[in-house]
Backbone bond lengths (Angstrom), bond angles and torsions (degrees), N, CA, C in turn:
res aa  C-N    CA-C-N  psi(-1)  N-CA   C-N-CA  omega(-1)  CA-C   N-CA-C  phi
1 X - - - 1.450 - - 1.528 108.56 -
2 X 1.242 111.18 144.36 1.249 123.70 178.67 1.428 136.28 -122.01
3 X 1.234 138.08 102.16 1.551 130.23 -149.94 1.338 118.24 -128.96
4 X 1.110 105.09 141.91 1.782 112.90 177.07 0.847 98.52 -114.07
5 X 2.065 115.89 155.56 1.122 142.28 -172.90 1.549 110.80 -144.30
6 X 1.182 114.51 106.00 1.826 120.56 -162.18 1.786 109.82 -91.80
7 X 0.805 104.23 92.27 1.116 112.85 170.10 2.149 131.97 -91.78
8 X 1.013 123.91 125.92 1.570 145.33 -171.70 1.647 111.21 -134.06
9 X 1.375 109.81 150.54 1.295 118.41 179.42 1.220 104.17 -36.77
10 X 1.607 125.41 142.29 1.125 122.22 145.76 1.391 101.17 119.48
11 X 1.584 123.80 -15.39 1.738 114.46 -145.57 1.662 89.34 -85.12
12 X 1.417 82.83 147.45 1.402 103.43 175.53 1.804 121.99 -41.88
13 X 0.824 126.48 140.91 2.239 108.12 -161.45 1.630 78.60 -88.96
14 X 1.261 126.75 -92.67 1.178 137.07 -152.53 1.312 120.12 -37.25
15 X 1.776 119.45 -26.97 1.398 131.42 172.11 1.534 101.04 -64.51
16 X 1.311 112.68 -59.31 2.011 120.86 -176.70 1.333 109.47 -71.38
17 X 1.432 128.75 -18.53 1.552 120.99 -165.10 1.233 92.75 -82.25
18 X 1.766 122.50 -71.46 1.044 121.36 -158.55 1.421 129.61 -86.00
19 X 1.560 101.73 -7.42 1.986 94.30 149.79 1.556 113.14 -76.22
20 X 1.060 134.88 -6.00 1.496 133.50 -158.30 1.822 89.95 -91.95
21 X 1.580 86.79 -58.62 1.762 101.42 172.56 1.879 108.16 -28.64
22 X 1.340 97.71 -81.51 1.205 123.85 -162.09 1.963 111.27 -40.77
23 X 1.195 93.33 -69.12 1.273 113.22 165.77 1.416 114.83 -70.58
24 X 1.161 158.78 41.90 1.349 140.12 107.24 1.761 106.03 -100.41
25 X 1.933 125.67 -19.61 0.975 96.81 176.65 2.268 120.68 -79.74
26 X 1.767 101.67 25.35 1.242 93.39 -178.93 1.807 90.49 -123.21
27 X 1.568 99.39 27.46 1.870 99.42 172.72 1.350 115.01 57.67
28 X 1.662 110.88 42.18 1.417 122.43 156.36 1.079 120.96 -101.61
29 X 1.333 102.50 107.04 1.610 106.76 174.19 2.044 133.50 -24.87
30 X 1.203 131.43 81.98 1.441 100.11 -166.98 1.394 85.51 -128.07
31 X 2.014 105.88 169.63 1.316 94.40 -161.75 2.025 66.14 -129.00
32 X 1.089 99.18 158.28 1.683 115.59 153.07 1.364 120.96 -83.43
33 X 1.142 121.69 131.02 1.719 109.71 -168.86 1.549 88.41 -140.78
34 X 1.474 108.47 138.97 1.439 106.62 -166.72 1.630 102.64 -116.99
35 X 1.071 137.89 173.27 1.616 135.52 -152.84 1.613 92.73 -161.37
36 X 1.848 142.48 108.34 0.948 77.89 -16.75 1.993 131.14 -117.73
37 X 1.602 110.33 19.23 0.936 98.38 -174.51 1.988 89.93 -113.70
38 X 1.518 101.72 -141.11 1.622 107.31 174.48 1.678 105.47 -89.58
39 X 1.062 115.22 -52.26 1.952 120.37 174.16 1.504 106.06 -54.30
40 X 1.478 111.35 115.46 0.864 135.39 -163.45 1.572 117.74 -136.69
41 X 1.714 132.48 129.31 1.306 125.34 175.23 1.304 101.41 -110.62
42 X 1.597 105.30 133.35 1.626 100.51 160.02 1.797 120.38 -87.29
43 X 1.353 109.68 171.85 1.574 116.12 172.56 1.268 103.94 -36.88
44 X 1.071 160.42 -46.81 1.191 168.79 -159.87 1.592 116.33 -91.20
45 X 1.325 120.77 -31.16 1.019 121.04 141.22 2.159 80.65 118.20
46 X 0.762 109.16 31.54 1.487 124.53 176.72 1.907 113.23 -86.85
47 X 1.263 105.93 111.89 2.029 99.95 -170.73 1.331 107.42 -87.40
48 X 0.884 115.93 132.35 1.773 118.22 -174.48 1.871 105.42 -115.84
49 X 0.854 114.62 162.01 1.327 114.93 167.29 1.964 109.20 -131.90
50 X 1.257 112.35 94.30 1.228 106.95 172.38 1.215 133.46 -76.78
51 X 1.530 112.46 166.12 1.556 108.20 -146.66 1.366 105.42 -85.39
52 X 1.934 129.79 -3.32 1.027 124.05 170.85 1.264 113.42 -157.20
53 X 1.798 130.96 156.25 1.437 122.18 -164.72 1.646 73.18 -93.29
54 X 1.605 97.62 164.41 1.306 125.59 161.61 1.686 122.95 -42.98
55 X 1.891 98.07 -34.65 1.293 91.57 -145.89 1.869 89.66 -103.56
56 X 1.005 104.58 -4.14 1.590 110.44 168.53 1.660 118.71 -87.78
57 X 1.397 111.35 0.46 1.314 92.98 177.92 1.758 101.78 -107.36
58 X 1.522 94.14 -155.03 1.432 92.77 175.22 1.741 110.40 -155.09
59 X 1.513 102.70 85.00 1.143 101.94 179.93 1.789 139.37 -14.78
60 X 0.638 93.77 -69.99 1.697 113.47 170.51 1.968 87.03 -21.54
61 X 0.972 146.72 -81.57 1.034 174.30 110.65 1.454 99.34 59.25
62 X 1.071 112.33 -39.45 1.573 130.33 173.58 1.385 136.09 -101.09
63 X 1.424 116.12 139.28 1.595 110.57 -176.64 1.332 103.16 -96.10
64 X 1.014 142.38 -2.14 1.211 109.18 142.47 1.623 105.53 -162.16
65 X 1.340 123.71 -166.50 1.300 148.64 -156.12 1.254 130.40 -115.76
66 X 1.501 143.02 90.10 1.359 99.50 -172.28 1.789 107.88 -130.78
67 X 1.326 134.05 138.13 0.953 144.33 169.43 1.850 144.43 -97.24
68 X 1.304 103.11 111.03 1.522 105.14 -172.24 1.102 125.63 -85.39
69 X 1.065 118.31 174.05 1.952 113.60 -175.62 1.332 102.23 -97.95
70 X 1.521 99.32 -150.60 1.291 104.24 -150.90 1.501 117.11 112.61
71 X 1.603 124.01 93.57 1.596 116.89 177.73 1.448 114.74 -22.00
72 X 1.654 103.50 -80.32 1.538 123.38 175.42 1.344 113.93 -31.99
73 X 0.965 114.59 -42.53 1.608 124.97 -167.83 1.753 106.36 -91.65
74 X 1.026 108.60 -40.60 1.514 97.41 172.41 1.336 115.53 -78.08
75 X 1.409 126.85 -39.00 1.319 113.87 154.07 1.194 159.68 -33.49
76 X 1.632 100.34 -32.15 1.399 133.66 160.74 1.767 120.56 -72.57
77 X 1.096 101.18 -47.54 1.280 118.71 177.51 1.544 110.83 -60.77
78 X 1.390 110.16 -49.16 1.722 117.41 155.14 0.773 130.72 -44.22
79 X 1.659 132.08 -17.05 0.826 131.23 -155.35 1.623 112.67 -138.54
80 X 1.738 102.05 30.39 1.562 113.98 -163.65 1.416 99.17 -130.01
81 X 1.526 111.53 80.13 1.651 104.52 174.41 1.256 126.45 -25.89
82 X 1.521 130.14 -49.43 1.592 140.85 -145.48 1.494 69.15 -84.04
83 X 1.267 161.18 -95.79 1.299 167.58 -63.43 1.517 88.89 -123.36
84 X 1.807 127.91 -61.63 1.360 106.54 179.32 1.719 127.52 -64.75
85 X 1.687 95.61 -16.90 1.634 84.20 -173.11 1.809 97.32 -88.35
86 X 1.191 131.31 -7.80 1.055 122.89 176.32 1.640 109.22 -62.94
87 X 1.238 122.98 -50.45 1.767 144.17 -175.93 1.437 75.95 -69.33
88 X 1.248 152.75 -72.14 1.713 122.89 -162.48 1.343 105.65 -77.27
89 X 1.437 139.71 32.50 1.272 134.80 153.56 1.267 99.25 -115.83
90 X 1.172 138.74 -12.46 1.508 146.51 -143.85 1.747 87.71 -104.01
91 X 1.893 113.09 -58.26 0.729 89.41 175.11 2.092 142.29 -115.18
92 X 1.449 69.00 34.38 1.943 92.64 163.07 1.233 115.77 -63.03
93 X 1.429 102.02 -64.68 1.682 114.77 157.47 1.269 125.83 -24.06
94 X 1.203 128.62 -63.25 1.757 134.34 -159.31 1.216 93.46 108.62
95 X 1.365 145.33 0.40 1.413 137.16 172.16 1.466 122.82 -42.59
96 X 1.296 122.52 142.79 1.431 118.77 154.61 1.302 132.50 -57.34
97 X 1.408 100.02 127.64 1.492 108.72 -159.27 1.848 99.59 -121.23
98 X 0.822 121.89 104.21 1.929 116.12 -179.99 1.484 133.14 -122.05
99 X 1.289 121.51 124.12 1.443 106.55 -158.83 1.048 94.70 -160.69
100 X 1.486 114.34 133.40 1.722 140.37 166.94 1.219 120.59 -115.84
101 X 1.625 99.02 150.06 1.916 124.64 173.59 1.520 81.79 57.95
102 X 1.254 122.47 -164.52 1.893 139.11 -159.00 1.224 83.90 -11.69
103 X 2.198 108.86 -87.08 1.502 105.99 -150.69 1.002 134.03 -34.12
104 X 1.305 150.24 50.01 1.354 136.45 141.38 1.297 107.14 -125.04
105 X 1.152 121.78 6.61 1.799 114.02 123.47 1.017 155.15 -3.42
106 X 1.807 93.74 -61.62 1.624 108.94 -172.25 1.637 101.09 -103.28
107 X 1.650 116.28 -9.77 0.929 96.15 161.84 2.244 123.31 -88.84
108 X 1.767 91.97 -18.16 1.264 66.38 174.91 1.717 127.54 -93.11
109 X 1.617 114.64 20.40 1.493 131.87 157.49 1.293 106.54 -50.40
110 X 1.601 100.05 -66.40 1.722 104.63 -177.46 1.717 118.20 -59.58
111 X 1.293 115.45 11.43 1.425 113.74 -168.41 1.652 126.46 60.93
112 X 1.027 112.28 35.06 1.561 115.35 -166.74 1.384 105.33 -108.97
113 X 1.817 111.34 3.22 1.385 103.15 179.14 1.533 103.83 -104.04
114 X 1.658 115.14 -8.14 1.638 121.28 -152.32 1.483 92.63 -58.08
115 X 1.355 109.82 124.71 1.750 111.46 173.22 1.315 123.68 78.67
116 X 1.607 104.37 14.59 1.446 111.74 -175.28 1.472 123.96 -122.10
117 X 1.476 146.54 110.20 1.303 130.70 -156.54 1.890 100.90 -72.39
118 X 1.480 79.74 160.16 1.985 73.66 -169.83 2.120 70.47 -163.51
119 X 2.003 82.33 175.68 0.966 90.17 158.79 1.939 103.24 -157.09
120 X 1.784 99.49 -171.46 1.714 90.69 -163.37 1.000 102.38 -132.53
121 X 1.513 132.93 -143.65 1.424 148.62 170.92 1.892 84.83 -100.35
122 X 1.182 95.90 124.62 1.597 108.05 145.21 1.051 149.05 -25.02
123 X 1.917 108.68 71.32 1.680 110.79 -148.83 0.703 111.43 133.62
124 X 1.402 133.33 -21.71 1.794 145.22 177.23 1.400 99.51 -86.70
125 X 1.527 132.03 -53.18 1.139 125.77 -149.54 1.619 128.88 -36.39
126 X 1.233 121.57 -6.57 0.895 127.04 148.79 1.602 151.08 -52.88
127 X 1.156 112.63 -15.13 1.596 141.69 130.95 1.179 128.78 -34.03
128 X 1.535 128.57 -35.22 1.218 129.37 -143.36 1.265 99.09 -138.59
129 X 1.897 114.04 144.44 1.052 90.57 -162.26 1.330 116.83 -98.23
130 X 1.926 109.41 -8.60 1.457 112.97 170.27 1.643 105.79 -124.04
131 X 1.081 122.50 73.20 1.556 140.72 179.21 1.871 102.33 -42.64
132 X 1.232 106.19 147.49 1.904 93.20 -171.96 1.955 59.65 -151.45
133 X 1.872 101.48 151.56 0.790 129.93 149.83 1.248 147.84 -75.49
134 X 1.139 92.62 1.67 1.971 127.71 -177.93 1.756 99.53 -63.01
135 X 1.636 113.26 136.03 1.063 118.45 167.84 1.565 123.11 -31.24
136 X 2.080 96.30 -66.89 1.143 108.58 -179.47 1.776 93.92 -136.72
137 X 1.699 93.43 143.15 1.701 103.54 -178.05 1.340 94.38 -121.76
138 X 1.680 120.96 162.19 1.249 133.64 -167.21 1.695 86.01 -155.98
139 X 1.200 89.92 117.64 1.470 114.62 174.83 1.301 125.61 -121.66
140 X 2.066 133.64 66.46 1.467 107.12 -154.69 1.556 126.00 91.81
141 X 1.334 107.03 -125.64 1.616 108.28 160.49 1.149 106.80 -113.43
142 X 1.506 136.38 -10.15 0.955 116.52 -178.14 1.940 120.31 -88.19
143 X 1.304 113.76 154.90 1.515 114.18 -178.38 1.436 98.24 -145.48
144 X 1.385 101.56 135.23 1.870 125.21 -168.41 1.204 107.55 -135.69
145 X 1.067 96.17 136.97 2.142 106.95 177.35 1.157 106.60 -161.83
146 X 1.557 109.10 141.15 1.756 145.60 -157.02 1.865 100.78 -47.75
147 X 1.519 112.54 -46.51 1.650 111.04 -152.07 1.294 106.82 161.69
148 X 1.701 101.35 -162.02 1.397 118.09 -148.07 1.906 95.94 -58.69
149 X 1.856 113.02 -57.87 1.214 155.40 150.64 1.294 92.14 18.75
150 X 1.967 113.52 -80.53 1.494 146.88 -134.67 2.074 90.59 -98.92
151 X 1.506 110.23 -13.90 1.988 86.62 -162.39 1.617 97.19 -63.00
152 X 1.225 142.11 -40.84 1.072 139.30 -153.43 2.132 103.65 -46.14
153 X 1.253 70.69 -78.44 2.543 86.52 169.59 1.362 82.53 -47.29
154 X 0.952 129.07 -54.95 2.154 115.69 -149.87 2.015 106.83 -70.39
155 X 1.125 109.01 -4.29 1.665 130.84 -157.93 1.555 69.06 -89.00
């Protein structure tokens, strides 16, 4: 399996650290992909250098997707065509689609939540059209979790 992790100013650290953590210490492939170059600040104000720009990879390439919060960072991420039409090929497919605290936002903009249980950051639920209070929900391909709190289960 093979996974991307999109990262933009702002993303939440603890949402991206510790799935990144988690998942390569169980020998899952994931790559960091940064939006929009590799120099990168987290919420915290932490500089990362990820291991690939957005615009050099090639989605398709990957089984799945995963997206962290972060205001700044979800905003950005909203606001990255190549990145949403990738998630509506991602999830044409049956691909894995994953996203905590804000992000699942932008997926439920794109309609990818209509009829789908999910869940958000605390305060969003209004987005969604069947909100579950569950840490982390798995709906399909898609998988949603609350925040900083929930990445550990969401890993």
């Amino acid at each position: 399996m093979r996974l991307l992790i999109v990262l933009s100013n702002g993303f939440e650290d603890i949402e991206a650290f510790t799935v990144v953590d988690v998942l390569r210490r169980a020998g899952i492939s994931i790559d960091t992909v940064g939006i929009p170059g590799t120099m990168i600040t987290s919420k915290s104000g932490i500089r990362i250098t990820t291991d690939k720009k957005f615009s050099e990879i090639n989605p398709d390439e990957y089984d799945g997707i995963i997206l962290p919060g972060g205001e700044e960072n979800v905003k950005n991420l909203s606001n990255h065509l190549p990145l949403l039409s990738a998630l509506e090929r991602f999830n044409s497919k049956g691909k894995l689609i994953a996203a905590i605290c804000a992000a699942p936002t932008i997926l439920a903009k794109l309609g990818m939540l209509r009829d789908k249980k999910a869940t958000v950051y605390p305060g969003l639920e209004k987005v969604l059209s069947y909100p579950r209070a569950e840490k982390v929900v798995v709906d399909g391909n898609i998988i949603t979790s609350q925040g900083p709190g929930t990445a550990l289960e969401f890993a």
